[in-house]
C-alpha positions in Angstrom: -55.8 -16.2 -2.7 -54.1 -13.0 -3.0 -56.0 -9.4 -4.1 -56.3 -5.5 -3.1 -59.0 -4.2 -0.8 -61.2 -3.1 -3.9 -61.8 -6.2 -4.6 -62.2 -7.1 -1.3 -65.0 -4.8 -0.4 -66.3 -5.8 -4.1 -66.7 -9.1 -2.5 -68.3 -8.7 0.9 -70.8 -6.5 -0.7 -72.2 -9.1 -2.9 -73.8 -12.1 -1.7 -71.4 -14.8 0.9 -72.4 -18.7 0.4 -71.2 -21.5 2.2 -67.6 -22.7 1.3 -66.9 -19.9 -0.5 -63.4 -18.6 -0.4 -62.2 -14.7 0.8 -58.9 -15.0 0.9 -55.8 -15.4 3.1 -56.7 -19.6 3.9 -60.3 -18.1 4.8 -63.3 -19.3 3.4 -67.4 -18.8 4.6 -68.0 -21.9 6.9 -71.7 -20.7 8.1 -74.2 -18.1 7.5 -77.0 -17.3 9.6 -80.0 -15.0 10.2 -79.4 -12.9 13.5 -81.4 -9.5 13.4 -79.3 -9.5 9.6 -77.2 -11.8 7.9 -74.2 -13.0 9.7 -71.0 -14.9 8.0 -68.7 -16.9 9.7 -65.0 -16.8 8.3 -63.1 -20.0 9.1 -59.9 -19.7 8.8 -56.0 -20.9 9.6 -54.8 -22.1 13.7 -58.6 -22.2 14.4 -59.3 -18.6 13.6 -63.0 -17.1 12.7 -64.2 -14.0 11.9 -67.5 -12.8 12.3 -68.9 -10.7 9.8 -72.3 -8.2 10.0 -74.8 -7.1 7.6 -77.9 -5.4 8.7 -81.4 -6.1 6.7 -82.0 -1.9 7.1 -78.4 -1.8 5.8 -78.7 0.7 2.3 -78.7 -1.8 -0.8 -74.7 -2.0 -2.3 -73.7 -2.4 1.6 -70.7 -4.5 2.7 -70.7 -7.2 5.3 -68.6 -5.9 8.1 -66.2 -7.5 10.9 -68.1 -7.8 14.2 -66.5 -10.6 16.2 -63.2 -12.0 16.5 -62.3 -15.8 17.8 -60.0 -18.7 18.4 -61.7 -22.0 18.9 -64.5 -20.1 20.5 -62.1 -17.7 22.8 -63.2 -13.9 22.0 -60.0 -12.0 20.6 -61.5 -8.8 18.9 -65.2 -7.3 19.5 -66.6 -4.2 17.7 -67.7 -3.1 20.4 -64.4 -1.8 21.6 -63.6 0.4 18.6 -67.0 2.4 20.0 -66.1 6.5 18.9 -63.3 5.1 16.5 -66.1 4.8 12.9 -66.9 1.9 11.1 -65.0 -1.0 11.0 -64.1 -2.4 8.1 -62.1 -6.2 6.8 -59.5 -4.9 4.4 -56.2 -6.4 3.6 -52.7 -4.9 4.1 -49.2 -6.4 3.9 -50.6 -9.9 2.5 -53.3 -10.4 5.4 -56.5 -9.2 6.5 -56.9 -6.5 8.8 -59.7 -4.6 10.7 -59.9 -1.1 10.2 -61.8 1.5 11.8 -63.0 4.3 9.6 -64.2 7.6 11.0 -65.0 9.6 7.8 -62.4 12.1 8.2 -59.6 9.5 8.9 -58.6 6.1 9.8 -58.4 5.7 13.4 -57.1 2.0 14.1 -56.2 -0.8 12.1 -55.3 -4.3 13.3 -54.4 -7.5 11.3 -55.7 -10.7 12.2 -52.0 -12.0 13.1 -52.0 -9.1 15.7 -55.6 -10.0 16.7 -54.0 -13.8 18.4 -51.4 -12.0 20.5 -52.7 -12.9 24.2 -53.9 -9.9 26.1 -55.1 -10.0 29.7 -58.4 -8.0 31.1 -57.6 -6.2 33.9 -60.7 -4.3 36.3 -59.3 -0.9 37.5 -61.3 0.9 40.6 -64.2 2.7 39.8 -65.6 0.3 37.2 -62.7 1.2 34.7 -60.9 -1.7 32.6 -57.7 -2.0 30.8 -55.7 -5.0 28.8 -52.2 -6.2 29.4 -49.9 -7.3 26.5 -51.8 -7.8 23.3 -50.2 -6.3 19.7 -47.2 -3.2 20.7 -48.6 0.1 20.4 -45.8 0.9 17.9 -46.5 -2.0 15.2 -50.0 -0.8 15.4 -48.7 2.5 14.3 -46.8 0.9 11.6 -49.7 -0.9 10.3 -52.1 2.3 10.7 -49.7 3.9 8.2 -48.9 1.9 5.7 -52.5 1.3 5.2 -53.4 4.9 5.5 -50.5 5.5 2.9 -51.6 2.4 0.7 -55.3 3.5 0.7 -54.3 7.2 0.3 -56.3 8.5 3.7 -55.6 10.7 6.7 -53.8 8.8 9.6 -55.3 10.1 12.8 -52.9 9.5 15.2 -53.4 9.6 19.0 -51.5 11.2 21.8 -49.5 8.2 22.5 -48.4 7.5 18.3 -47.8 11.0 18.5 -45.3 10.0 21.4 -44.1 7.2 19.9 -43.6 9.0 16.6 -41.3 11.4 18.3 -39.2 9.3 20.0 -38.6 7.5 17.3 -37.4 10.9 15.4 -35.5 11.7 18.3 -33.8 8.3 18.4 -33.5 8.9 14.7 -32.0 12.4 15.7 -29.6 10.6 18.0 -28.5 8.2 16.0 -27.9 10.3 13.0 -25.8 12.9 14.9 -23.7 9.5 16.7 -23.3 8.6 12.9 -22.0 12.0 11.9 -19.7 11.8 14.9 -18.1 8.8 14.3 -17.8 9.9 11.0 -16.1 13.0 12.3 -13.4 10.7 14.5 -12.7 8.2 11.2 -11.8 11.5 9.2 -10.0 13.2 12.0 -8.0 9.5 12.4 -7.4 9.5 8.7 -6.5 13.2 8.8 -3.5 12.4 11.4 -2.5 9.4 9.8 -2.0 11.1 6.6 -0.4 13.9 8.6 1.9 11.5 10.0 2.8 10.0 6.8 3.5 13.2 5.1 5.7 14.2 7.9 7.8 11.1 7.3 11.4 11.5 6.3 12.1 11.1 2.9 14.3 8.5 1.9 16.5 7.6 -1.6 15.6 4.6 -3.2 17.8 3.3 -6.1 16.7 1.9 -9.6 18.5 -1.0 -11.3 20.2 1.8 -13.2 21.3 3.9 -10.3 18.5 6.8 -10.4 17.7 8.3 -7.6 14.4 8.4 -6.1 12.8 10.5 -3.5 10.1 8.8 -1.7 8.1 8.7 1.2 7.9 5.2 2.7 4.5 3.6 3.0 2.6 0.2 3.5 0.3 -1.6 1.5 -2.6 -0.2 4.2 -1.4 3.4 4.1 -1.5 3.3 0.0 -5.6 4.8 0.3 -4.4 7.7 1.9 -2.0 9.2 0.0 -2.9 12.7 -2.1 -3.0 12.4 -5.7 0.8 13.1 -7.2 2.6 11.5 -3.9 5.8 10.1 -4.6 5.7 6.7 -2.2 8.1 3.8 -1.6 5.8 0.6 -0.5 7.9 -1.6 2.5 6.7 -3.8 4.6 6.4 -2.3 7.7 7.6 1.3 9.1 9.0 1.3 12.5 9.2 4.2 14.4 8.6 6.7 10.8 11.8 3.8 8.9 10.9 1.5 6.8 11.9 -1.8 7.6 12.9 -4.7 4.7 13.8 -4.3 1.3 11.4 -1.9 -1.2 8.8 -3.5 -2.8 8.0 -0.5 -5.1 8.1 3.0 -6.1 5.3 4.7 -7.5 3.1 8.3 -7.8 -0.3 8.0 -6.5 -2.6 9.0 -9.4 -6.3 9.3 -10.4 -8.6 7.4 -8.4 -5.9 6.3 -6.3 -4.0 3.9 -8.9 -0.1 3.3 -9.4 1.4 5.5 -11.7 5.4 5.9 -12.6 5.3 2.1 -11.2 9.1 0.5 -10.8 8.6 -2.8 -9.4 12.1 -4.8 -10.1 16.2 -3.8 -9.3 15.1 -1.4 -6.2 18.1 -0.8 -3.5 18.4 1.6 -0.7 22.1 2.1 -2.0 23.5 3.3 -5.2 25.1 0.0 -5.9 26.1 1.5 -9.2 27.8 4.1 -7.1 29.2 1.6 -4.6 31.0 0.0 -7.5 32.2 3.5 -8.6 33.9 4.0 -5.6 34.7 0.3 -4.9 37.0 0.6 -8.4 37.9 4.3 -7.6 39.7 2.8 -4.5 41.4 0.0 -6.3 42.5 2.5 -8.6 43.7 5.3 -6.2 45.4 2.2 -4.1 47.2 0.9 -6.9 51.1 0.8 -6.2 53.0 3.3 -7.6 55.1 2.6 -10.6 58.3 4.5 -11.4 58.6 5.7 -14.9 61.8 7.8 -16.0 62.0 11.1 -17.8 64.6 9.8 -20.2 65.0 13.6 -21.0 66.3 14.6 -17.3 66.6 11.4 -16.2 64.1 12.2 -13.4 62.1 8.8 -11.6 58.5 9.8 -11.5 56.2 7.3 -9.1 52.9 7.6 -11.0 49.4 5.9 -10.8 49.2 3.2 -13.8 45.5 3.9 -15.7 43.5 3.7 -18.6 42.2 5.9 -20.8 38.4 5.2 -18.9 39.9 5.4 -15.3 42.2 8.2 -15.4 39.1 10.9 -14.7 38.5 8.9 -11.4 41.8 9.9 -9.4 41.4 13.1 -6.8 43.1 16.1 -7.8 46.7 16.6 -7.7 47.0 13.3 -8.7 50.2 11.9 -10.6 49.2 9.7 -13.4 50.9 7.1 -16.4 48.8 6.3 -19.2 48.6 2.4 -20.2 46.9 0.6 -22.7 45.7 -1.7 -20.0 46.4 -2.8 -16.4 46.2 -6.6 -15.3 46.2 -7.0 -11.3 47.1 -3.5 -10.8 50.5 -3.9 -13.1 51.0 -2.0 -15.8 50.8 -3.9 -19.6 52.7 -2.1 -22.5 54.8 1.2 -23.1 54.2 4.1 -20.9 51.9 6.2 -23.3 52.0 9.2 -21.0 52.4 11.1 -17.7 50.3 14.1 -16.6 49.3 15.9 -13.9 45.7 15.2 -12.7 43.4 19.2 -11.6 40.2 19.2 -11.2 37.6 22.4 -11.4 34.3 21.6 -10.2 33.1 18.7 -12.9 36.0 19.6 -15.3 39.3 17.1 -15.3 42.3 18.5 -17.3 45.7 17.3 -17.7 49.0 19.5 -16.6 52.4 18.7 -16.9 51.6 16.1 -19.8 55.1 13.8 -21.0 54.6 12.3 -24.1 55.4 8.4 -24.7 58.9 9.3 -26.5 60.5 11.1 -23.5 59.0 8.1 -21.3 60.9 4.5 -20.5 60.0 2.0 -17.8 63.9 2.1 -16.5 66.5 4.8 -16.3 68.8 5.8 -20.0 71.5 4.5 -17.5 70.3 1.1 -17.2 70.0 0.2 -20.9 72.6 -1.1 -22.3 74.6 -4.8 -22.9 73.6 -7.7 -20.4 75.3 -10.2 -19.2 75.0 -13.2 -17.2 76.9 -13.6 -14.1 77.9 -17.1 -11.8 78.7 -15.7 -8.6 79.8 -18.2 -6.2 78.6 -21.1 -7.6 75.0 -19.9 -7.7 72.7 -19.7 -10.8 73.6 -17.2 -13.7 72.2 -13.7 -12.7 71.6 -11.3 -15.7 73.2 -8.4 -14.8 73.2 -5.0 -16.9 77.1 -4.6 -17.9 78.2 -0.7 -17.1 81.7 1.0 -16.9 83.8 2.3 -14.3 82.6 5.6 -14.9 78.9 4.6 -15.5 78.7 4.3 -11.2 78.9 7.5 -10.9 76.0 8.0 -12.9 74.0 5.4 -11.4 74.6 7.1 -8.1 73.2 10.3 -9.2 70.4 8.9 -10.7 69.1 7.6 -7.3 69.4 3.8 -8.5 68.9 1.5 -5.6 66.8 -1.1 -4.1 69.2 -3.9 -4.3 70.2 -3.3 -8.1 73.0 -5.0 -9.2 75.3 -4.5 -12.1 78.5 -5.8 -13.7 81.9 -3.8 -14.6 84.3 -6.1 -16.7 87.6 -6.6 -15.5 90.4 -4.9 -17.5 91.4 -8.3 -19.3 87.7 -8.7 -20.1 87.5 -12.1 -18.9 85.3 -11.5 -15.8 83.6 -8.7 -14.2 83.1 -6.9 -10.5 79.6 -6.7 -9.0 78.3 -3.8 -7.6 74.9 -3.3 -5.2 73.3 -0.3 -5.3 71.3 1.2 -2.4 70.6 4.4 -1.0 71.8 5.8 -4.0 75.3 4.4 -3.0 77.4 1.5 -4.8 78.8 -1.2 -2.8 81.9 -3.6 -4.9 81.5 -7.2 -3.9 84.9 -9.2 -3.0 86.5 -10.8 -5.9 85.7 -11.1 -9.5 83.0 -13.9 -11.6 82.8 -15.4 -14.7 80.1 -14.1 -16.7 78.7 -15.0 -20.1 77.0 -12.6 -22.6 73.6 -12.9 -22.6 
């Protein structure tokens, strides 16, 4: 049985009969005539409560606690709240408590759970007595305000809840300022992390397009501690302010902390697109020179073979034939062109330019009729077929390498051989049969 003290009080001042119940597993096991009407309360673990009404008591008058007991062992007498009011059986935080009243405050309140705590009697000198263990003077405070608060009266506390009271602000005091503290030390910690990520060196990360991207690199822990607009690169681990492994992602903290400007997929730390720029820059640059002939002067130019879409990629100063295409470095058509390569800044211009028509893959003096030539007993060699006074030519012309040509005989029915090199003409011994070609 559950209710407020109101109806409490209600009850004790009407009229108690056997077996009735109060409340809280209690219910009236006896009454009796004892200079007034005494109830007895029966109630849970062999608790009783004795409760008091006088006959001179004024009409409207409650029954009020007077005794205390456990199977007959005295727990709580009146007598010792003498100077602290009237007591009075209330209820408070779901049991039933004794509370002493003194008109201009509540001076003590107890609950019956309190009330079965053992205490021990001890007799001081000089007739003086005191009681070991019992309830703790603080929960008796608690309960003294709560009900004070709950029955909207005055809490008279004494010296020692005074004490007790304070401490308790003090260790309230205490423990809010160690609070504040530690605070304090988790900011100043965050503040140097932070400080130590900002201070990071900056790193490029690469897109799957080849952008550029200027990022501080951070871990998945760091991420709540970056400023709002931060330009991060999430890794793995950092070691010693360098990111270790591959990058995960590049983002810009934004509000609230999310991902903003997220790229996720095709990150490098190298410019692969740029590595391959270079990679086919080299293969271009390292190409073997190709000698094409001014068939104007007759001059042999050693040029770079290219394409229309490589020829911007050679350094300055750069000599250069344009191709329609190159397969394994070698050159694949007509000689469309030969120019000078200069470079200002960003700007690529040709110089010297020698259009296709003045332009041959062989000297003027090497065109002409071939022939093929047996020379001792080997397979037919074709031969380009020059006159006497073509070596001359040949010479001056720096034609050498090993190139060989043939000079018919005066009867025309076979033909010298002659070896160019160092720009000098060598006659093999005898003469060979030769066939046009």
């Amino acid at each position: 049985m559950q209710r407020d003290s109101g109806l409490l009080s209600s009850l004790l001042k009407g009229t108690l009969t056997k077996g009735q119940d109060v409340g809280h597993g209690f219910s009236v096991v006896k009454i009796e005539e004892r200079g007034g009407e005494v109830a007895h309360l029966g109630g849970p673990k062999g608790v009783e409560i004795e409760m008091f009404r006088s006959h001179k008591a004024p009409e409207g008058a409650e029954f009020l606690p007077s005794m205390v007991r456990k199977q007959g062992k005295l727990l709580w007498d009146y007598r010792e709240e003498k100077g602290n009011g009237f007591c009075f059986l209330r209820e408070c935080k779901g049991e039933f408590v004794i509370v002493s009243d003194a008109r201009d405050g509540i001076t003590n309140v107890m609950s019956i759970s309190m009330a079965l705590i053992p205490k021990v009697k001890v007799n001081l000198p000089g007739g003086n007595v005191m009681y070991a263990g019992g309830p703790k003077p603080e929960d008796l405070l608690d309960l003294k305000v709560a009900y004070s608060k709950a029955a909207k009266r005055r809490a008279i506390l004494t010296d020692e809840e005074k004490k007790i009271i304070a401490d308790r602000e003090e260790r309230a005091r205490q423990a809010m300022e160690a609070e504040k503290e530690k605070v304090r030390l988790a900011q100043e910690a965050e503040r140097k992390k932070r400080e130590a990520i900002l201070a990071r060196h900056r790193v490029d990360v690469f897109d799957a397009k080849g952008k550029p991207h200027f990022c501080t690199p951070v871990t998945k822990q760091e991420e709540n501690t970056l400023p709002q607009h931060f330009r991060a690169v999430e890794v793995n681990a950092i070691v010693d302010g360098k990111p270790q492994g591959e990058p995960l992602a590049v983002f810009t903290v934004g509000k609230d902390g999310q991902r903003t400007d997220l790229i996720e997929n095709g990150l490098t730390w190298e410019d692969v697109k740029r590595i391959q720029r270079e990679a086919r820059r080299a293969e271009i640059i390292g190409r073997k020179r190709v000698p094409v002939y001014n068939t104007k002067t007759g001059k042999r130019l050693p040029c770079i073979p290219v394409t229309k879409t490589e020829k911007d990629t050679l350094p300055d100063h750069s000599l250069a034939v344009l191709v329609e295409a190159i397969v394994n470095g070698k050159p694949q058509g007509e000689p469309l062109a030969v120019f000078t390569i200069r470079k200002t800044g960003s700007k690529v211009r040709e110089v010297e330019r020698i259009e296709a028509e003045d332009l041959a893959w062989k000297p003027k003096e090497t065109q002409g009729e071939m022939v093929n030539v047996q020379a001792n007993g080997a397979a037919a060699e074709p031969m380009l077929c020059i006159g006497e006074s073509d070596i001359k030519a040949f010479e001056a012309a720096g034609i050498n390498s090993g190139y060989r040509a043939a000079v018919k005989t005066a009867d025309g029915k076979s033909v010298f051989i002659y070896t160019f090199e160092d720009g000098k003409a060598k006659k093999a011994k005898g003469t060979f049969p030769f066939t046009i070609a």
